[in-house]
C-alpha positions, 0 to 999 in steps of 0.5 A: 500500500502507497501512501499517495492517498495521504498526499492531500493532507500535506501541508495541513496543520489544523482543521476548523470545525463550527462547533456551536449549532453544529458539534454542539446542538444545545437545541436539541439537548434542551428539547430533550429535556423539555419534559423538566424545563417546560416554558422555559426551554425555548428561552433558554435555547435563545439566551445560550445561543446569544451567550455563545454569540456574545463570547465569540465576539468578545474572543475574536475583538480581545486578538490572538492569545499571547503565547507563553515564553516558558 
């Protein structure tokens, strides 16, 4: 077996995923337990997404980490 099927991945060094609405579906996990959050679950559905939204904002303007000279 050659290895000319990995040549593709040659170069890469990280891969991105959207994790928020897509790794992580809160909707789906806040339906499911709808049965204890009642009336409340599409609340809470709206103000996780919102903080998700409001963290990655806040994440992106502070720039990149400084990284550590240790």
């Amino acid at each position: 077996m050659t290895d000319t099927h990995n040549d593709k991945f040659t170069g890469i060094r990280a891969c991105v995923f959207d994790a928020y609405g897509t790794l992580f579906d809160f909707a789906s996990a806040a339906a499911g337990c709808a049965d204890v959050l009642g009336e409340k679950t599409g609340a809470l559905t709206v103000l996780w997404r919102d903080k998700q939204l409001q963290y990655t904002w806040l994440r992106t303007l502070q720039g990149p980490m400084p990284t550590s000279g240790a």
